[in-house]
GUTI-161132 format. One record per residue (C-alpha): x, y, z. Coordinates in steps of 0.25 Angstrom, whole numbers. Each point is the difference from the previous one (the first is absolute). Example, Ala and Ser with C-alpha at 12.3 -4.5 7.8 and 13.67 -1.06 7.14 Angstrom:
% GUTI-161132
<x->49	y->-18	z->31>
<x->6	y->14	z->-2>
This chain:
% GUTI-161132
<x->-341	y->-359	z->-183>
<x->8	y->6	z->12>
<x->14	y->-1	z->0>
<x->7	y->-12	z->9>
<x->13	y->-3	z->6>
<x->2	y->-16	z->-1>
<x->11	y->-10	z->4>
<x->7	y->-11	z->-3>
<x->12	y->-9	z->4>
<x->8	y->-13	z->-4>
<x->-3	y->-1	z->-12>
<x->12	y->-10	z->-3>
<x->0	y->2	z->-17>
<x->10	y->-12	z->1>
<x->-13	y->-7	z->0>
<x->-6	y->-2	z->-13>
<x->-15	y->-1	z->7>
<x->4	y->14	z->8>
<x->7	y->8	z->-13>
<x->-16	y->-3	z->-7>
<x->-7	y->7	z->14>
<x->10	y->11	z->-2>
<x->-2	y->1	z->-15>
<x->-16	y->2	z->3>
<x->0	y->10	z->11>
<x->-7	y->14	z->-3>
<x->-5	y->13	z->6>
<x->-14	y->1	z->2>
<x->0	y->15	z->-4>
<x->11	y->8	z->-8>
<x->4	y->7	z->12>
<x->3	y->-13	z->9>
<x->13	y->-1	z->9>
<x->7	y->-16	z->1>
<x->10	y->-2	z->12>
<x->10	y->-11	z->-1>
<x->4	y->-7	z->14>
<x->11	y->-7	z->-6>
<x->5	y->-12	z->-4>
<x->-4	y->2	z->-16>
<x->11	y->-11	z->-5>
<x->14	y->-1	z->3>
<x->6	y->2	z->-13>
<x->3	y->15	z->-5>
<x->-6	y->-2	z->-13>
<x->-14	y->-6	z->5>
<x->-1	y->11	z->11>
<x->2	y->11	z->-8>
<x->-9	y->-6	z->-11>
<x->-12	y->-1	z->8>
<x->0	y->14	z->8>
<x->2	y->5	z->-16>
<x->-13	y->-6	z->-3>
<x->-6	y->4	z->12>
<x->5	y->14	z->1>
<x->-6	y->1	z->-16>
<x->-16	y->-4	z->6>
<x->1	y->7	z->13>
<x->0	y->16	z->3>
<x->11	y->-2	z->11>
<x->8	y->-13	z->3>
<x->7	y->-1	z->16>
<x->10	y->-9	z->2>
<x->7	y->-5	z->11>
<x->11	y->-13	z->-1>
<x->-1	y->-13	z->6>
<x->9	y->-11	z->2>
<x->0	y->-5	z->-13>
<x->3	y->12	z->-8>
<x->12	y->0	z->9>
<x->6	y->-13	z->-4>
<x->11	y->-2	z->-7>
<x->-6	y->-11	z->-6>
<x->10	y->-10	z->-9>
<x->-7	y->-1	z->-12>
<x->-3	y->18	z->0>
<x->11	y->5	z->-9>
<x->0	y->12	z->7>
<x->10	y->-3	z->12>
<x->-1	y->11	z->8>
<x->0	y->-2	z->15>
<x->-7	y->6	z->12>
<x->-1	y->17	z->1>
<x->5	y->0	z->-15>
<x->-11	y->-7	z->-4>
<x->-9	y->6	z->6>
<x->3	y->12	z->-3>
<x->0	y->-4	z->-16>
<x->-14	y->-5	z->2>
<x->-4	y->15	z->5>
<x->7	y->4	z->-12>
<x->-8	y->-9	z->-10>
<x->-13	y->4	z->10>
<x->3	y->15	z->-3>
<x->2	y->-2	z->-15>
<x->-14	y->-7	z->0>
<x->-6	y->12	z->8>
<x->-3	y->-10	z->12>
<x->3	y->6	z->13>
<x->8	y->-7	z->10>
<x->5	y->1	z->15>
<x->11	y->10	z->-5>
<x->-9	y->10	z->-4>
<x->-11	y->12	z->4>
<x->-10	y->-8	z->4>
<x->-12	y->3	z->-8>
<x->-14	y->5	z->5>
<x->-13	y->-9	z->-4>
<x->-10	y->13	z->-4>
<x->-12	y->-12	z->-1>
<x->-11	y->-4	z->8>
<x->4	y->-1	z->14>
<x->12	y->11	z->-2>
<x->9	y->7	z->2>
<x->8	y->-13	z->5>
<x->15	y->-2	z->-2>
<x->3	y->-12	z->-7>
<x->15	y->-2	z->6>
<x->7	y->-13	z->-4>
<x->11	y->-5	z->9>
<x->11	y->-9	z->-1>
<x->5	y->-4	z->14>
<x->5	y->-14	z->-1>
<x->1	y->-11	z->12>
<x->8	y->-2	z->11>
<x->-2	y->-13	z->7>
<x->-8	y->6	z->11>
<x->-12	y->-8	z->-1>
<x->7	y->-13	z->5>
<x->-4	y->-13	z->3>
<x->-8	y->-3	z->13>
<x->11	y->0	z->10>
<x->11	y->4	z->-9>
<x->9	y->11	z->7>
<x->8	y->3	z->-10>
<x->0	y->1	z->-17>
<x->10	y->-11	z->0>
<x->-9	y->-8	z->8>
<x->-12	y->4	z->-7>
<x->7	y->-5	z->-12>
<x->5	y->-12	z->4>
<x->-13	y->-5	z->4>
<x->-6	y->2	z->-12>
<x->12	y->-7	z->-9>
<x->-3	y->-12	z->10>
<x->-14	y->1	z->-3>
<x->5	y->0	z->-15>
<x->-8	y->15	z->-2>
<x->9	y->10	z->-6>
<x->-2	y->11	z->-10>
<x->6	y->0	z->-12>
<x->3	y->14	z->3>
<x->12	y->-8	z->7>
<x->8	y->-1	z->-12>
<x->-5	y->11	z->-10>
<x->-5	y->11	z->6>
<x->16	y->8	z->2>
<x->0	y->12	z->10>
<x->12	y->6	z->-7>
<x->6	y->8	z->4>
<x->-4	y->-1	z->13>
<x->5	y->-13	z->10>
<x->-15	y->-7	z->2>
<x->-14	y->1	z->-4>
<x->-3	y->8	z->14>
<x->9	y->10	z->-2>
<x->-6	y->4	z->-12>
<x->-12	y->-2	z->6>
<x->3	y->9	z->10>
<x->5	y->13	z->-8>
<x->-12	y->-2	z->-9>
<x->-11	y->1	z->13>
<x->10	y->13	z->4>
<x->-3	y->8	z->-13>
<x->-12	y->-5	z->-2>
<x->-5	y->5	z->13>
<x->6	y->13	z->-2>
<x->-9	y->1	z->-13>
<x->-11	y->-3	z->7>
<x->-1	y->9	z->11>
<x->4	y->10	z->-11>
<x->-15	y->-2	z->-5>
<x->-9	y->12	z->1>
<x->-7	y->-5	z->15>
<x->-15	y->4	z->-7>
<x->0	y->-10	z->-10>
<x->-2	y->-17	z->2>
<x->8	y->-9	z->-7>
<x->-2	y->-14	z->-6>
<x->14	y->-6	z->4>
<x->4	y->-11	z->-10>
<x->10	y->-11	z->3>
<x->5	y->-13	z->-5>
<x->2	y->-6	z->13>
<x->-12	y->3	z->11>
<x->4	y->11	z->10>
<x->-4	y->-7	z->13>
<x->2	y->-14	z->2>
<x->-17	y->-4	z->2>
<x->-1	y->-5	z->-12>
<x->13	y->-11	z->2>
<x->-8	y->-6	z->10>
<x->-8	y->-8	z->-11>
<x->12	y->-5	z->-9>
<x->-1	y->-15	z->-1>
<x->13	y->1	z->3>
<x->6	y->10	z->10>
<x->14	y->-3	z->0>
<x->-1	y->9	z->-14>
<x->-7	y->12	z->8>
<x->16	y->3	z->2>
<x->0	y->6	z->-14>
<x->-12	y->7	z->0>
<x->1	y->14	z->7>
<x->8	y->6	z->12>
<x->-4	y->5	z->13>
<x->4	y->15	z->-3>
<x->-12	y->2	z->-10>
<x->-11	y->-3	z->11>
<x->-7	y->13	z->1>
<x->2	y->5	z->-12>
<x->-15	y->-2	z->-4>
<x->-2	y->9	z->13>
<x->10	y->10	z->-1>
<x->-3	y->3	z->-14>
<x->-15	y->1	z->-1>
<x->-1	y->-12	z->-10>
<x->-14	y->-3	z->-4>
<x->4	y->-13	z->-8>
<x->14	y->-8	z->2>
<x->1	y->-8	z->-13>
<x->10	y->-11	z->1>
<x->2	y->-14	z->-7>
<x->12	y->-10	z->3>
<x->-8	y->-10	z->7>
<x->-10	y->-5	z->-9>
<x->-11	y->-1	z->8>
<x->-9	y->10	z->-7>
<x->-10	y->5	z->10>
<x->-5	y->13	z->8>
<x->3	y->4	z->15>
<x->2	y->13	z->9>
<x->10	y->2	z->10>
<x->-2	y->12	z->10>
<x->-12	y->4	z->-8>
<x->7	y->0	z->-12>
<x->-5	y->-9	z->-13>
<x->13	y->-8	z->-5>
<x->-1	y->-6	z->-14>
<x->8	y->-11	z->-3>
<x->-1	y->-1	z->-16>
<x->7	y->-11	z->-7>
<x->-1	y->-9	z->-12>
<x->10	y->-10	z->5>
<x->2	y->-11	z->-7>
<x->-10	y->-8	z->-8>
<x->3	y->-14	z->7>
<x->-7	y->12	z->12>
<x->-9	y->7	z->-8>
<x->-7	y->-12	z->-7>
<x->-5	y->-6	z->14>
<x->-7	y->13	z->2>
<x->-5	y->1	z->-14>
<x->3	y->-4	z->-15>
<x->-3	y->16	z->-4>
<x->6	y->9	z->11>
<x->-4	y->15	z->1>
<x->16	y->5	z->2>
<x->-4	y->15	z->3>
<x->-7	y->5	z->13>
<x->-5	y->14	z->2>
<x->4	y->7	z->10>
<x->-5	y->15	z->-2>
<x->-11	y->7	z->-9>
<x->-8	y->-8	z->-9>
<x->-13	y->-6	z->4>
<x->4	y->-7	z->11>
């Protein structure tokens, strides 16, 4: 069988339903690659044991972080906060030989190839407001009155930087800079917690979250840098759109109080190139 690149997102181990999906996912072939949009638990422990038992069935695991990962959840002993923690989940990544946003992005050789697989981590920054919001604080306020606010609020730390967006913000500048550092004759498939264009907010049962769901500054990216695919997660909402011309691939579990009103045996993984599509 031809080699595959495949996908998935939110898996949320916390979930005793969601760790068993993760337990069962396989390669269909020995040479199969597994991205992971984030969002595989938010405890240290949990995350570095699933991509262990990933990164041992597939021939190459990509990762990029979500929210989660970056909590500084109360019940992970693991303490660290913001860019530190982050950068210890790279570190455990490299020690699983699972590639991340911090390295050389790697080349998918399968079907469908050359592509560069490139993970990014960019972040948030408010700018997708609430309708008629001016301004992130009153973007925020609306959606506190509204009684809509992301954990994200209290756990996920942006030390040592002042805010979420000024994090946000010198991640979309290096990562930009990697970007356009890519030989300009190959297509990428650009993978990303959060979407890169606002679109897919617009069907977010409630939009006052959108907020937390991207920033402006990534909006042609999947242009500028020859994506074939976006993969992204975040939003739940698993489904299959184009922007531009361009297929967008939105790939979570979620949650199983979610997943369950779809089906009682989701399919988690997606493929996104090779294979027999």
């Amino acid at each position: 069988m031809p080699a595959s690149l495949f996908a998935v997102s939110d898996l949320h181990v916390a979930y005793e339903e969601n760790r068993r999906i993760a337990e069962a996912i396989r390669p269909e072939s020995d040479d199969d690659w597994l991205i992971v949009a984030g969002d595989v638990g938010e405890k240290f422990a949990d995350v570095e044991a699933t991509l262990r038992l990933l990164r041992g069935r597939f021939r190459r695991v990509v990762w990029a972080p979500g929210n989660h990962e970056l909590w500084t959840h109360p019940g992970d002993p693991v303490r660290l906060r913001g860019v530190e923690r982050y950068e210890a989940l790279v570190r455990m990544c490299r020690e699983l030989g699972v590639d991340t946003p911090e390295d050389e992005y790697p080349i998918w050789p399968g079907p469908d190839g050359p592509v560069v697989v490139a993970p990014v981590f960019a972040l948030y920054d408010y700018s997708f407001r609430v309708a008629g919001a001016d301004t992130k604080e009153e973007s925020l306020r609306l959606a506190y009155d509204a009684g809509v606010v992301c954990t994200d609020e209290s756990l996920l730390h942006p030390d040592p930087y002042p805010n979420r967006e000024s994090w946000c913000w010198a991640r979309v500048a290096e990562t930009e800079a990697r970007l356009a550092a890519i030989d300009p004759a190959l297509p990428t498939v650009l993978i990303s917690h959060w979407p890169l264009v606002r679109q897919p907010t617009d069907v977010l049962w409630y939009p006052e979250f959108a907020q937390w769901c991207g920033t402006e500054r990534t909006a042609d990216w999947h242009t500028r840098f020859r994506a074939v695919t976006v993969v992204y997660g975040h939003l739940h909402i698993p489904r299959s759109t184009a922007y531009d011309g361009v297929p967008f691939e939105e790939v979570s579990l979620g949650y199983p109080r979610e997943w369950k009103r779809r089906s009682e045996a989701p399919a988690p993984v997606r493929r996104i190139l090779g294979g027999s599509r």
